[in-house]
C-alpha positions in Angstrom: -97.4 97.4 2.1 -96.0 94.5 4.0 -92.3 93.1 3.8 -92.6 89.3 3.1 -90.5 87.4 6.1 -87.0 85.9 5.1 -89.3 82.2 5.8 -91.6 83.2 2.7 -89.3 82.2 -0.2 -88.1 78.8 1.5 -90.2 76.8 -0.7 -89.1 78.5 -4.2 -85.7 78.3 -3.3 -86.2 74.9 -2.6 -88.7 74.1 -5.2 -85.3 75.1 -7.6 -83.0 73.1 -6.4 -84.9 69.9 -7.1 -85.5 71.1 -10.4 -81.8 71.6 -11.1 -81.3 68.4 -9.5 -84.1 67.4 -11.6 -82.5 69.0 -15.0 -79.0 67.1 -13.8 -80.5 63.4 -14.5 -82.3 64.5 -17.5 -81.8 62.6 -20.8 -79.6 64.5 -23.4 -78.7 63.6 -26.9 -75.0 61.9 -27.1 -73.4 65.0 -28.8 -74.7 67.2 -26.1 -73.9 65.1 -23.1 -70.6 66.3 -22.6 -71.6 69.5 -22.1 -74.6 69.0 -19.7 -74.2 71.8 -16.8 -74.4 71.5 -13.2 -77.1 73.1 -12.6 -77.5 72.4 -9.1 -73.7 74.3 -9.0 -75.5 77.2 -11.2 -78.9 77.5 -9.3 -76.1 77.4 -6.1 -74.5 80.3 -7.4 -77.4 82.0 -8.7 -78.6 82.3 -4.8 -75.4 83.3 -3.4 -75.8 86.3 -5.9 -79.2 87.3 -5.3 -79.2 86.7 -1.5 -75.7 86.2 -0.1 -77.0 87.6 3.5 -79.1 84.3 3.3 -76.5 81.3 1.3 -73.2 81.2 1.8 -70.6 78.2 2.7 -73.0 76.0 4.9 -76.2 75.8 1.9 -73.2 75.3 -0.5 -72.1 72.4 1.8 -75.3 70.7 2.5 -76.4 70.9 -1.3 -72.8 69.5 -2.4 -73.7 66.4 0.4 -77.4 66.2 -1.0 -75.7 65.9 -4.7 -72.8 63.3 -3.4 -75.5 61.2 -2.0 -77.8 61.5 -5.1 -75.1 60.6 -7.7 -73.1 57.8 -5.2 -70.3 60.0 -5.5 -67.3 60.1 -2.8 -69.3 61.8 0.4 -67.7 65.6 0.7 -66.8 65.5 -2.6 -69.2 67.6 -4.2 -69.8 69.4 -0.8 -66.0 70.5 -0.9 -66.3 72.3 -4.6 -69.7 73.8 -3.5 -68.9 75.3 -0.8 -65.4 76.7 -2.5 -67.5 78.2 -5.2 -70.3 79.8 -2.5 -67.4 81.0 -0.7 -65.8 83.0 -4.4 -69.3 84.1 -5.4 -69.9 85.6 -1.8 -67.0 87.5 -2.2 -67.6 88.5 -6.0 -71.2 89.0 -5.7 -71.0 92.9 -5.6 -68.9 92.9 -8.7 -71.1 90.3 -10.9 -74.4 91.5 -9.9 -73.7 95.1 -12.2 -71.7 93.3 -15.2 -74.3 92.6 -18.1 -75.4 88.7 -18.4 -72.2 87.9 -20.8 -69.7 89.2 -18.7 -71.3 87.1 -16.1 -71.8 83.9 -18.3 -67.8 83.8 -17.9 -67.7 84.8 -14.6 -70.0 81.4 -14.0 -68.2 79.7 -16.3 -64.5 80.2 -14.1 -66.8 79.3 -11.3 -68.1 76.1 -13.0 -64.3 75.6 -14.1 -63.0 75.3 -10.6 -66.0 73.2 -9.3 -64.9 70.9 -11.9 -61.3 71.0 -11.1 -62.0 70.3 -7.4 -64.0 67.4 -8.2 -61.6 65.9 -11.2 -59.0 66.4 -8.0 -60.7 64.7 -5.4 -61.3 61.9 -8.1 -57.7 61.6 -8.8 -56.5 61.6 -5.2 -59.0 58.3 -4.3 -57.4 56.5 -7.2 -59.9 57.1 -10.6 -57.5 57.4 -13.3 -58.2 60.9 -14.8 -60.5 61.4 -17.9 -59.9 62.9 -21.1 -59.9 67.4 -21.2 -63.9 66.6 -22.2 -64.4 66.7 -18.7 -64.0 70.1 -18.0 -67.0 70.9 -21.0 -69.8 71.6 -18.7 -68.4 74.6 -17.4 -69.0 75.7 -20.9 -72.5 74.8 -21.3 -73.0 76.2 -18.0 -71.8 79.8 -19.4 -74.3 78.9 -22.6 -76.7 78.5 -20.3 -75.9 80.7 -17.5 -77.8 84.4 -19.3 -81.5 82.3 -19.9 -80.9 80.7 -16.6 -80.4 83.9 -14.5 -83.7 85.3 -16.5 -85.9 82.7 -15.2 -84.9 82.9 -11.9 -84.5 86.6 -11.2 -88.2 86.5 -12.5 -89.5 83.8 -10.2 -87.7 86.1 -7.5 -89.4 88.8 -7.8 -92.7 87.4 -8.8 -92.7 85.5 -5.9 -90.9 88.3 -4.1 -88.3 86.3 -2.6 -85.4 88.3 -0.6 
């Protein structure tokens, strides 16, 4: 039996972070809006989990530039939070990876929390006058979210065998 090489799961990898991107400019219903996750933070921290030898800071990075430029936000500003919460789930990974999916939801969700922080920061610093608490929601749909997320992708990981 062959190994796959570290090139073979490029395209699913990638092929998910359009779709979170994707999911991010999807239509929601104005009671749920407020609590529309990042997914493009989750799908970010799903891979620093599952293959933290191959994401870390610099795919956290680019990804948070790819998003700034996608939403016309403040350039770095997205790329800052990113690579902040690559850099905490690289160093947690071991410790999330054996809790069951609802410790993790809230593991995700302080992760979401200080992504959203950062940015609600950033945004105060360059003069935005700061928002009402409902800005902080989608960290909790992101823990909603988090347990069916992680399914979906730990399957097309291994179906595709991606490692």
């Amino acid at each position: 039996m062959t190994t796959p090489s570290t090139s073979a799961g490029r395209p699913v990898i990638a092929f998910s972070l359009v779709a979170a991107f994707l999911l991010g400019g999807m239509p929601l219903p104005v009671w749920l809006e407020k609590f529309r996750p990042d997914w493009v933070a989750m799908v970010l921290i799903y891979w620093n989990m599952a293959l933290p030898h191959r994401f870390g800071i610099s795919i956290g990075w680019i990804v948070g530039i790819l998003l700034d430029i996608g939403r016309g936000a403040l350039f770095g500003q997205h790329a800052l939070a990113f690579s902040v919460v690559a850099y905490l789930t690289c160093q947690t990974y071991r410790r999330i990876r054996v809790v069951p999916l609802w410790q993790q939801a809230f593991s995700i969700f302080i992760f979401l929390l200080i992504e959203q922080i950062i940015v609600f920061w950033i945004s105060g610093i360059i003069g935005y006058p700061p928002r009402d608490w409902w800005y902080l929601a989608p960290a909790l749909g992101g823990m909603f979210c988090w347990p069916l997320l992680f399914v979906i992708l730990r399957d097309v990981r291994r179906y595709f065998q991606v490692s």
